[in-house]
C-alpha positions as a printed Julia matrix, in Angstrom:
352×3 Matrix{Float64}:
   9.27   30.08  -44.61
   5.82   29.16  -43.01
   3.44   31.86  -42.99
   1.47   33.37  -39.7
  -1.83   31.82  -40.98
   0.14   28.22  -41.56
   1.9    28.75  -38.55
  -1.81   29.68  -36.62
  -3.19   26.36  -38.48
  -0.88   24.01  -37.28
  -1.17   25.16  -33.59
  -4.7    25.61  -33.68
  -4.83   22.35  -35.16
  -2.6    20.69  -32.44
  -4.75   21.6   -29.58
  -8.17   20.27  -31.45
  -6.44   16.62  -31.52
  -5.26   17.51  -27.89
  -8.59   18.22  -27.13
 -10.24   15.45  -28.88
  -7.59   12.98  -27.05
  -8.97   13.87  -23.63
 -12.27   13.54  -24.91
 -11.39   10.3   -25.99
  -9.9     9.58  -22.46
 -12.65   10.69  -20.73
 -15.32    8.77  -22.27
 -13.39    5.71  -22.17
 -12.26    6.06  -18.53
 -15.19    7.32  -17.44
 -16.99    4.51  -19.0
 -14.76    1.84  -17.69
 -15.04    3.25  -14.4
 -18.67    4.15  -13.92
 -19.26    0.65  -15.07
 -17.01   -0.74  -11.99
 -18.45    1.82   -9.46
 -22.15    0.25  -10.67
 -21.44   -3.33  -10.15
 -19.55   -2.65   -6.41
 -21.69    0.17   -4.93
 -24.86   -2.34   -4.41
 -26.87    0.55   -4.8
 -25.05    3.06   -2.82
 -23.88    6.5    -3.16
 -20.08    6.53   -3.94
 -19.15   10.37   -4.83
 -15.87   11.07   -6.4
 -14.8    14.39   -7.87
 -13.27   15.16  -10.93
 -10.52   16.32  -11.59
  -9.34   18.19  -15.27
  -5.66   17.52  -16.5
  -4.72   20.98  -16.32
  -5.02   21.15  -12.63
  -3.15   17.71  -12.51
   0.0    19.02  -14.58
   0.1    22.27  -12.98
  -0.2    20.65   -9.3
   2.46   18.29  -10.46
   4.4    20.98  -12.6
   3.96   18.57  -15.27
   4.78   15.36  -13.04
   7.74   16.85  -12.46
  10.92   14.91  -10.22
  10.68   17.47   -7.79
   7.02   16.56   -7.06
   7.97   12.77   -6.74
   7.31   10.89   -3.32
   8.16    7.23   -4.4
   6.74    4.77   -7.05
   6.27    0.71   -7.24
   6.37   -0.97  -10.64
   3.25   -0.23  -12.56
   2.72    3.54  -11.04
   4.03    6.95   -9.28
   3.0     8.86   -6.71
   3.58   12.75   -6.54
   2.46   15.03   -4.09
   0.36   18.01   -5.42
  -1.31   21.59   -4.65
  -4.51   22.01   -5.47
  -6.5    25.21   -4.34
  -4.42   25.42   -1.93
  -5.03   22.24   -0.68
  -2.16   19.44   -0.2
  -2.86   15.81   -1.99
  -1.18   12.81   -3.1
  -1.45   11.83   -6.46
  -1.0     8.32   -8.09
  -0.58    8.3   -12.1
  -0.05    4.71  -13.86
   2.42    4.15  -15.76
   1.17    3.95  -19.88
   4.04    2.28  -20.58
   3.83   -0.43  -18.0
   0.11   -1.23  -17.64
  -0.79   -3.29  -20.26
  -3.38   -6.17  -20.59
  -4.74   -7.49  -17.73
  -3.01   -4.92  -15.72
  -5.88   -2.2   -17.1
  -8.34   -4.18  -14.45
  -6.07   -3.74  -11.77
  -6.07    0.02  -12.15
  -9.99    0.32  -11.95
 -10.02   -2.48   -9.24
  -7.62    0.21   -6.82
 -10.24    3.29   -7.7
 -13.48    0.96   -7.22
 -12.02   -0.57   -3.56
 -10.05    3.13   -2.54
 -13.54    4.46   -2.94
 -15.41    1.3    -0.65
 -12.23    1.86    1.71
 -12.51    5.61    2.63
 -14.59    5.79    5.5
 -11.91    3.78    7.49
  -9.52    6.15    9.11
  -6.57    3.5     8.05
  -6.99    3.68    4.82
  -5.47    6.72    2.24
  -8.54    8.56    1.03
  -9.36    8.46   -2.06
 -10.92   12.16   -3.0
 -11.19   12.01   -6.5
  -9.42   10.99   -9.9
  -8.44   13.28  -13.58
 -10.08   11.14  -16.91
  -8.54   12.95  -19.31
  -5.23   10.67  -19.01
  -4.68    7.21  -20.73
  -5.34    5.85  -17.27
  -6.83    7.78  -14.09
  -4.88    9.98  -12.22
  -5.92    9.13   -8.66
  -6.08   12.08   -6.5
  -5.92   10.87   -2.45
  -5.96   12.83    1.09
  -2.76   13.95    1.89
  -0.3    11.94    3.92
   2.22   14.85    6.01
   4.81   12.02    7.17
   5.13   10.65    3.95
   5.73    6.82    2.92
   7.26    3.9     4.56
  10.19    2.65    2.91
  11.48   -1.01    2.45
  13.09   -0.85    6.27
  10.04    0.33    7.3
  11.37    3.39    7.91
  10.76    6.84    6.43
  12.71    9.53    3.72
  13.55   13.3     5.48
  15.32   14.89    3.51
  16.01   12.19    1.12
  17.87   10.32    3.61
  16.06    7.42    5.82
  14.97    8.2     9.11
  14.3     5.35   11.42
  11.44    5.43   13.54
  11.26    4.86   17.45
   9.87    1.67   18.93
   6.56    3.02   20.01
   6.07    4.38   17.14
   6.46    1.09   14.91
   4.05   -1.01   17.37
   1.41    1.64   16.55
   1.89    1.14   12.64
   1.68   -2.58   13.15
  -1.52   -2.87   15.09
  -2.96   -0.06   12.73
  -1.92   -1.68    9.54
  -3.43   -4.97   11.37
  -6.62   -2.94   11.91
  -6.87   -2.1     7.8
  -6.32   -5.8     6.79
  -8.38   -6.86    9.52
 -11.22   -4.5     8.2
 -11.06   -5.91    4.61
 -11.62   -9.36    5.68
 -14.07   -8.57    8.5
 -16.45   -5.53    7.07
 -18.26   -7.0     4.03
 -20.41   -9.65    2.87
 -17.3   -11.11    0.83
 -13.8   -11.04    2.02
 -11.2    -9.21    0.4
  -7.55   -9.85    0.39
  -4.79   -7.01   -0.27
  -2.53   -9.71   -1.67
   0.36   -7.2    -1.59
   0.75   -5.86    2.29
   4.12   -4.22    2.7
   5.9    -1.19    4.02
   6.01    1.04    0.75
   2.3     0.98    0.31
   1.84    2.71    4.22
   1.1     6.19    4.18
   1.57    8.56    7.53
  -0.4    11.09    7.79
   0.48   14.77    9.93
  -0.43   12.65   12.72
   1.6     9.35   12.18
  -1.59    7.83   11.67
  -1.27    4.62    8.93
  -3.22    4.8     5.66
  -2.76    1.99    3.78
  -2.83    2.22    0.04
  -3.02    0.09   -3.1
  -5.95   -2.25   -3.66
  -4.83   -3.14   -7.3
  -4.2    -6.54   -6.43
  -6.79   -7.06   -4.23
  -9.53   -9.88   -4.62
 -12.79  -11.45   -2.83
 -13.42  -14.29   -2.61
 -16.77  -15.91   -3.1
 -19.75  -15.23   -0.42
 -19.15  -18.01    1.93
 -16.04  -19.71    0.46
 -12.52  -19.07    2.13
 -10.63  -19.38   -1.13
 -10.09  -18.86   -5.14
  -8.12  -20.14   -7.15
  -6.19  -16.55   -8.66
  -5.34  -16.68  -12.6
  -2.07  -14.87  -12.14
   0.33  -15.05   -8.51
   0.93  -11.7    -7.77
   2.66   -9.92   -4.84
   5.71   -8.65   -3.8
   9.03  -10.91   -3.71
   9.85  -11.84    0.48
   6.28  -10.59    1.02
   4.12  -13.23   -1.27
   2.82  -16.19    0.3
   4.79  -19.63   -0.08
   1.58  -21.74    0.48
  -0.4   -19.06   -2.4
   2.72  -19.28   -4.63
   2.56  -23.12   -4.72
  -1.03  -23.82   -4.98
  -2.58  -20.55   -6.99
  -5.34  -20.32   -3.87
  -5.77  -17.35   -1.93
  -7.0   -17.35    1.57
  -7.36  -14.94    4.09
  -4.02  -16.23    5.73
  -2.36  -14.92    2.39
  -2.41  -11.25    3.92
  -1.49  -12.97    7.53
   1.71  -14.18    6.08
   2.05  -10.71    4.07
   1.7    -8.78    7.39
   3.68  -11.49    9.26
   6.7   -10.32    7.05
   6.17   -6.66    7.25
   6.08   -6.94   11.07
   9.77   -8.38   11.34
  10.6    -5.92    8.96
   8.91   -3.2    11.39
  10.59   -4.83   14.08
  14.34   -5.42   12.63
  14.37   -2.07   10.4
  15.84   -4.33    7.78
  14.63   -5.3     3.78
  13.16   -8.31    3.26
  16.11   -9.73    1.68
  19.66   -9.27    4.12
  23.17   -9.75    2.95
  24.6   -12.46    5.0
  27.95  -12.98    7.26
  28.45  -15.22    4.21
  27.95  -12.84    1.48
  24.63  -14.6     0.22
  21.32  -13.16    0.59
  19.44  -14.43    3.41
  15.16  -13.69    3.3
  13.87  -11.82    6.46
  12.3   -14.75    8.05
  14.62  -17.41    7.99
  16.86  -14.5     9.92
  14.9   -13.66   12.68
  14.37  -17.64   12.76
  17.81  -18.32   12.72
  18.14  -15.73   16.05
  14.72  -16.95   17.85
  16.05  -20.23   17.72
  18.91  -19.71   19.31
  17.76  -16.88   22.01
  19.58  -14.76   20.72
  15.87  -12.25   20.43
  17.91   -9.33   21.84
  19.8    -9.18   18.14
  16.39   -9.15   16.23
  15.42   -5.49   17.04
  16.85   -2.63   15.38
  20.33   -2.05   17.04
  19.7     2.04   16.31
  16.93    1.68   19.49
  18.06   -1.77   20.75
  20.73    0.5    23.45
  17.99    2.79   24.54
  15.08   -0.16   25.01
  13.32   -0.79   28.96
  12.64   -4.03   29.46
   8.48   -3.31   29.14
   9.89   -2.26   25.57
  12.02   -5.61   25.01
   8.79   -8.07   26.28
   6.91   -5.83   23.76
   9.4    -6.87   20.93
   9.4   -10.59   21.85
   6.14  -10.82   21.35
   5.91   -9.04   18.6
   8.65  -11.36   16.94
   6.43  -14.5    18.27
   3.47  -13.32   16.67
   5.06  -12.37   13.23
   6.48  -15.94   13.22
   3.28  -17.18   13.78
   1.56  -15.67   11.03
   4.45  -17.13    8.75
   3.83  -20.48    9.64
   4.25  -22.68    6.81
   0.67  -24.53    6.82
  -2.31  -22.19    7.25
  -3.96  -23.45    9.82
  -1.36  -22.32   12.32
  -1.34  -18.67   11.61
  -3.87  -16.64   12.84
  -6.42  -14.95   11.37
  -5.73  -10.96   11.13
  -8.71  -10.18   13.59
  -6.74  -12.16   16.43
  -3.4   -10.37   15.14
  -4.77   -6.81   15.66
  -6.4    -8.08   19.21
  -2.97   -9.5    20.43
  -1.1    -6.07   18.86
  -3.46   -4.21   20.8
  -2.75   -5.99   24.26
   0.91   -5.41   23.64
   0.61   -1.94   22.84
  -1.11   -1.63   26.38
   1.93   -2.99   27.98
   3.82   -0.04   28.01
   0.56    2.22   29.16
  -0.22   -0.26   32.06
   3.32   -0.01   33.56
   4.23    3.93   33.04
């Protein structure tokens, strides 16, 4: 039987190598990171705070299930209390993120960071080194996530969302995209716009999240060539799939498909009459095409709709269409998107 002083060793040794392994964390993370914060501020000011582990795990009671809000392939997000204070917080998977997928990780802290004075974008506050990867600690989003209807979770059951209410989360997750391409000296493209990465805050106001696969391309250029395709299958490109480029109209064809989904309250991929699956746009083309625009709405508002409200949808399915047009040089570029979102949104105001 051990003794009290082996037994005192072996603990006491235990939490030195703890220790020493968020050390180790630390200084590598922190190195990694302050090295990507350098090269992107341009000589600006970018604070984040830090966070220690302890107050991660005990905000997370240990990343616990009952903390969980919803997770995509490569990460989690729970939702945390920190002096009392509310937050969500995004931890990577070790298992998953794995060779180039390390850059990705520092690419969403670097761009969160750039990205946080815009009111449409989740906040990034802060992140916890002393992980294998940063735990990402963001603002606090009351209304949760969008799911892949474009709907939200109360309850653990989905809760569709009125018609006024999804026009607003178009033209505001317009407004984000439109920003990235618009505010800075190169443009940046999300390359993976969809529902599940929409935050709503207390307010229902979007904050759009993930920038891990997010690229810009060269000052004055309008594409790259990408090393890997990357998106979300229903959501990714056809045009970026088959050529490798990404342009602008990458995220317009993105947001094109997250509109019908806004629009339809349906996944990207819908069982057919037939049994097959059918994707999301060749649907609502299938209907357009045949008048039948009255069947593309969501049928759990369609009964209570004015006709303001059905003009509204029409031209919201028109535009959506428009943006996934098959050769890029018939969509539209995002800032005319969020302008024509806009003027339909005033619709309803100009005739109540």
């Amino acid at each position: 039987m051990e003794s009290m002083k082996t037994q005192y060793l072996k603990s006491w040794s235990g939490r030195k190598k703890e220790k020493e392994r968020k050390k180790r964390w630390f200084l590598e993370n922190g190195s990694l990171l302050l090295e990507e914060l350098i090269s992107d501020s341009n000589g600006k000011s970018i604070p984040i705070r830090s966070f220690p582990s302890d107050q991660i795990l005990e905000a997370t009671n240990n990343f616990d299930s009952s903390c969980f809000v919803s997770e995509d392939a490569y990460y989690k997000w729970y939702r945390g209390d920190i002096e009392d204070r509310s937050y969500m917080i995004k931890k990577f998977s070790e298992d998953k993120v794995t060779g180039h997928r390390v850059e990705e990780v520092y690419n969403d802290i670097v761009l969160s960071a750039r990205m946080s004075n815009h009111n449409n974008f989740l906040k990034l506050l802060g992140c916890s080194l002393e992980f294998p990867f940063p735990v990402l600690v963001f603002e606090f989003a009351g209304n949760g996530v969008l799911n892949e209807r474009g709907g939200i979770s109360v309850n653990g059951e989905d809760s569709l969302l009125p018609w006024g209410l999804r026009l607003k989360i178009g033209k505001e997750i317009a407004n984000a995209v439109t920003y990235l391409h618009m505010a800075f000296p190169k443009i940046i493209i999300h390359r993976d716009v969809k529902p599940m990465h929409v935050f709503l805050d207390s307010n229902w106001t979007v904050k759009l999240s993930d920038l891990s696969f997010s690229i810009s391309l060269p000052e004055g250029k309008t594409r790259i060539e990408a090393e890997r395709i990357i998106g979300t299958f229903g959501y990714l490109d056809p045009l970026y799939h088959a050529t490798s480029f990404v342009t602008e109209y990458t995220d317009v064809y993105s947001f094109g498909i997250c509109l019908l989904v806004l629009v339809t309250g349906k996944p990207v991929v819908i069982a057919g009459s037939d049994g097959d699956p059918h994707g999301i746009l060749s649907y609502v083309v299938g209907l357009w095409e045949n008048g039948k625009v009255n069947e593309v709405l969501d049928p759990m508002i369609a009964k209570d709709i004015t006709s303001v409200q059905k003009s509204q949808v029409e031209m919201c399915v028109g535009l959506a269409l428009r943006c996934c047009e098959a050769r890029d040089e018939y969509r539209p570029k995002m800032i005319q998107v969020a302008k024509e979102l806009k003027l339909i949104e005033a619709l309803l105001r100009d005739t109540s």
